[in-house]
C-alpha positions as CSV (number, residue, x, y, z in Angstrom):
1,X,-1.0,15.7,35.5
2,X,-1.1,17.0,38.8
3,X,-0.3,16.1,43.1
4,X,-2.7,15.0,45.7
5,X,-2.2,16.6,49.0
6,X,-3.4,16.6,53.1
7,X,-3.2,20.1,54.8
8,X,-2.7,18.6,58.3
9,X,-0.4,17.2,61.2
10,X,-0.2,13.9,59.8
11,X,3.0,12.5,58.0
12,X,2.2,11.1,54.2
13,X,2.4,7.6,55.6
14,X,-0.6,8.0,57.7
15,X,-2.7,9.9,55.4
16,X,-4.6,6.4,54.5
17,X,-6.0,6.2,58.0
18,X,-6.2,10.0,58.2
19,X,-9.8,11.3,59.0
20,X,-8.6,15.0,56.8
21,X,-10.2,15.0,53.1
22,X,-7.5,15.3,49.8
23,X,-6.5,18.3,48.1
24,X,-5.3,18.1,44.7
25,X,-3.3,20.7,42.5
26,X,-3.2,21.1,38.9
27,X,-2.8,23.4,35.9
28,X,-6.4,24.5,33.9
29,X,-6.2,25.3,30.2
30,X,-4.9,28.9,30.9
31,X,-2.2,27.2,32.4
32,X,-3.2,29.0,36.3
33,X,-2.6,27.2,38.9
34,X,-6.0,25.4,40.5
35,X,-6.5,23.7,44.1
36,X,-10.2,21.3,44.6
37,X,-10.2,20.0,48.0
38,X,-12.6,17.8,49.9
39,X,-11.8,14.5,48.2
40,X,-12.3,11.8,50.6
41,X,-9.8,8.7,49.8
42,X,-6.9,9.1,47.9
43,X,-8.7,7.2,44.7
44,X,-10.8,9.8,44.6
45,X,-8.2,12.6,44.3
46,X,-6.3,10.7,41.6
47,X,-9.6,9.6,39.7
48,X,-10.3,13.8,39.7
49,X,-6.8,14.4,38.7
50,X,-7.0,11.7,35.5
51,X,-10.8,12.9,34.6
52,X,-9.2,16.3,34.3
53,X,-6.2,15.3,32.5
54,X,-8.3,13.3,29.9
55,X,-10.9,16.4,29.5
56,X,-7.7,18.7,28.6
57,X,-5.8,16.2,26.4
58,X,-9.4,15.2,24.5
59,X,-9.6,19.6,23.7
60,X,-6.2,19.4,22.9
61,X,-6.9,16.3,20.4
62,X,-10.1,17.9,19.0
63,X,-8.5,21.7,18.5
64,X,-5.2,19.7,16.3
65,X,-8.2,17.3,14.5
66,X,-9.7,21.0,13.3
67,X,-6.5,22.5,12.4
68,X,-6.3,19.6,10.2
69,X,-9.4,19.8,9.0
70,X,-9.4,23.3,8.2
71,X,-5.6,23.1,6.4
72,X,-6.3,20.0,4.2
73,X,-10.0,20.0,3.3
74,X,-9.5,23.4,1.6
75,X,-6.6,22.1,-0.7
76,X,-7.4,21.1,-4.2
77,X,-6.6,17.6,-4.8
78,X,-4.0,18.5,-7.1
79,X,-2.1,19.9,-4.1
80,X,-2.7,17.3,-1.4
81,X,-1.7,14.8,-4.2
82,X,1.4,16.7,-4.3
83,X,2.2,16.9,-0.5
84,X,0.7,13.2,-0.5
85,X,3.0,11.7,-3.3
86,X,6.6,13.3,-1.7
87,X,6.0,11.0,1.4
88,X,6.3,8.3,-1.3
89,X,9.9,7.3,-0.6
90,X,9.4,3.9,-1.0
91,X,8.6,3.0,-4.4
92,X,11.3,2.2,-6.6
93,X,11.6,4.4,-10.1
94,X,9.5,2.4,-12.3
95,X,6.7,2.6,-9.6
96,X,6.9,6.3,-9.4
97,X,6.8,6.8,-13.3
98,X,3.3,4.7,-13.2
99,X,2.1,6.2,-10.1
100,X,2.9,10.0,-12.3
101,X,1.5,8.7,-15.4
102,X,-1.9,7.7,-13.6
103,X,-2.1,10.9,-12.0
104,X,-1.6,13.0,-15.5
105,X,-3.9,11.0,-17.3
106,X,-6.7,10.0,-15.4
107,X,-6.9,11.7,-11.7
108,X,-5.8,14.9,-12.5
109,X,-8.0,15.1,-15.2
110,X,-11.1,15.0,-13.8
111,X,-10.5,15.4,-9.7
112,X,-7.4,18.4,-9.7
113,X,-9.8,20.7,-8.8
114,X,-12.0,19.5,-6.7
115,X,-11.6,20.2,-2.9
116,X,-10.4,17.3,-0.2
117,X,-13.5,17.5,2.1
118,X,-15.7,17.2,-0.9
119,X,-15.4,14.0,-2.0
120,X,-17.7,11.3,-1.1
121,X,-19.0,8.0,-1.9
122,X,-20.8,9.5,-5.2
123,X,-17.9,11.4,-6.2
124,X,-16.0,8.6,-6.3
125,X,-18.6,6.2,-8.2
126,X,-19.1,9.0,-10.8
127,X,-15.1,8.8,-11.3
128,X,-14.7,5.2,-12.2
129,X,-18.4,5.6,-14.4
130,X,-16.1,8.4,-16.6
131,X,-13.3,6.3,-17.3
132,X,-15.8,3.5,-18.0
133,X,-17.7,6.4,-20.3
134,X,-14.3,7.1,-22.2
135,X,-13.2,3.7,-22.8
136,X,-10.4,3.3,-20.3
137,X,-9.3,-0.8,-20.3
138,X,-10.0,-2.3,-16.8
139,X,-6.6,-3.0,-16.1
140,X,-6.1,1.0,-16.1
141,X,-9.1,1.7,-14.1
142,X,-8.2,-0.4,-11.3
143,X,-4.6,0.9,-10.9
144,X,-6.5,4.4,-11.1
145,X,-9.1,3.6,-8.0
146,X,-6.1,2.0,-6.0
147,X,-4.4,5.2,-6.3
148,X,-7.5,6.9,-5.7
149,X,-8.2,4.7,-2.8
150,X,-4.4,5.6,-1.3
151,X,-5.3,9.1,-1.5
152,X,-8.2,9.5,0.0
153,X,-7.5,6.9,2.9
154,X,-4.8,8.8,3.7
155,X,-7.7,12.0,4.0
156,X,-9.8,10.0,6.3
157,X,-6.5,9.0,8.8
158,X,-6.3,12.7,9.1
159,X,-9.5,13.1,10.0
160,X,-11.2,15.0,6.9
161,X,-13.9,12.2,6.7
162,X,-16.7,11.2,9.2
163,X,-16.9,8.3,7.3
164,X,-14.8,7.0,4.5
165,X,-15.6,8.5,0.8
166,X,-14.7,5.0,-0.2
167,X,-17.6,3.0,1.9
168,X,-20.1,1.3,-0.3
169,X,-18.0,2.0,-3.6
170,X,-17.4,-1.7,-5.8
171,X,-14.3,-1.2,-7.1
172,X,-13.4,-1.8,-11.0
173,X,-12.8,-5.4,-11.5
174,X,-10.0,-6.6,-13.6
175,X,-9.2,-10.2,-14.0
176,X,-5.8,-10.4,-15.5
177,X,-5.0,-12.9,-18.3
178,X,-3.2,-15.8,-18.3
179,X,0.4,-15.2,-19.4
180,X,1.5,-16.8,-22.2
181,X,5.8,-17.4,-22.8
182,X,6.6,-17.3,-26.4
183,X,8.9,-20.1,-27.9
184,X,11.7,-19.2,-29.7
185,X,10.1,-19.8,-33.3
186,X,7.5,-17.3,-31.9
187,X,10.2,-14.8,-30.3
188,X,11.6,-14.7,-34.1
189,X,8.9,-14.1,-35.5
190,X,7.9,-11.1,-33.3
191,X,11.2,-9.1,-33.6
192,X,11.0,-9.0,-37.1
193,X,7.3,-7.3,-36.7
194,X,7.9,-4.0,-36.4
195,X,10.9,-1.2,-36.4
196,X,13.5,-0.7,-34.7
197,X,12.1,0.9,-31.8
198,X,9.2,-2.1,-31.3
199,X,12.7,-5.2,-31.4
200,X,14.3,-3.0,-29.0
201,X,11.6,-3.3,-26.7
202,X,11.2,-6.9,-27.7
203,X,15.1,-7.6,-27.3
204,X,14.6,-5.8,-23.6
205,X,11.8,-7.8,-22.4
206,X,13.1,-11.2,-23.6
207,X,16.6,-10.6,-23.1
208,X,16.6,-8.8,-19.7
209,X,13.4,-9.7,-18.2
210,X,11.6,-5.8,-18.0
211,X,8.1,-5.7,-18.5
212,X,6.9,-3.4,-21.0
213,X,6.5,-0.6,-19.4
214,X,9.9,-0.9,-17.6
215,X,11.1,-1.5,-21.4
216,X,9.4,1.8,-23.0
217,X,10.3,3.8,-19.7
218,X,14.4,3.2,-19.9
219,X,16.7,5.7,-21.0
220,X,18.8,4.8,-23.8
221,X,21.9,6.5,-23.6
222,X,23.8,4.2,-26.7
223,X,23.3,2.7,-29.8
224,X,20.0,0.3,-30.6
225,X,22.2,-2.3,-32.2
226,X,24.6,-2.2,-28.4
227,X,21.2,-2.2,-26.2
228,X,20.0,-5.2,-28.6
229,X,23.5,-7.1,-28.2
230,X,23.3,-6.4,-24.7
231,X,19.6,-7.9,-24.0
232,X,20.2,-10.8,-25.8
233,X,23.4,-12.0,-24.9
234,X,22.1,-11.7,-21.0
């Protein structure tokens, strides 16, 4: 940060009671050497010293904050949902296969080209108003504005917001149903429904617990009849 100094006779110990005003030393932005003298007390000296430390670090701070600025608010949000989604690393396989399937059929759609620092409050409202205008079930929507919501909150932490393109925004509200476990009269009765395909899926949820997207997402690598066997003797 810098040293405080006395040009005189006196040992360091005795500067306290020392009549001779501080010097202090320190390094300016063009990194020169700079010397301010006439400092009375040694609080003084060190209060200069950590008003010019703060003054450089705050430029420092504020020249990174436009860097940022100027690097992310120009990208698309296509590519910052790139870059964003490889920091990802801790969702699990199923999680990423939703979060992908969100992106390609609802946020890509209508926000992959629109620039970072333009969103805002409205362009966030007139998102969820289009899936509402194209029929998308609530459920959908609100995994779409959470991912939504990640993104962009991750845009403000960097500094690409004054204030948050989220503030103000009512979110979509989806009130999940109650669930509702088949008996095994009823679990009959729905794998003979449909084709193979639609018991496989069946067999998988009831006989290994997967949800039905988990179910629909695996990749089958042997027979039907085997993965059937398998489910429902577990």
């Amino acid at each position: 940060m810098g040293t405080f100094f006395k040009e005189c006779v006196h040992s360091e110990s005795g500067w306290p009671k020392c009549p001779h005003p501080y010097k202090i030393r320190y390094r300016n932005a063009a990194g020169r050497q700079v010397e301010e003298s006439g400092f009375p007390t040694q609080k003084r000296a060190i209060d200069r010293l950590t008003e010019i430390y703060n003054a450089k670090n705050s430029r420092r701070i504020g020249q990174s904050k436009l860097e940022r600025i100027k690097k992310y608010g120009d990208m698309r949000f296509e590519e910052y949902v790139a870059e964003w989604k490889e920091g990802q690393r801790h969702l699990s396989p199923s999680s990423v296969r939703h979060l992908e399937s969100l992106l390609q059929h609802h946020l890509l759609p209508a926000l992959a080209s629109r620039r970072m620092d333009s969103f805002d409050h409205k362009v966030v409202e007139g998102f969820i108003r289009s899936m509402e205008r194209n029929g998308v079930g609530l459920a959908a929507q609100s995994n779409a504005f959470d991912k939504l919501k990640m993104v962009l909150l991750d845009a403000h932490r960097l500094g690409l917001y004054e204030d948050s393109p989220l503030e103000g925004v009512k979110p979509p509200q989806y009130d999940a149903s109650r669930a509702v476990i088949p008996s095994l009269a009823e679990l009959r009765e729905i794998r003979s429904a449909g084709d193979d395909v639609f018991r496989l899926v069946a067999d998988m949820m009831s006989g290994c617990g997967l949800r039905n997207g988990e179910a629909l997402a695996v990749n089958v690598k042997i027979s039907l009849l085997t993965m059937s066997i398998v489910c429902v003797s577990k």
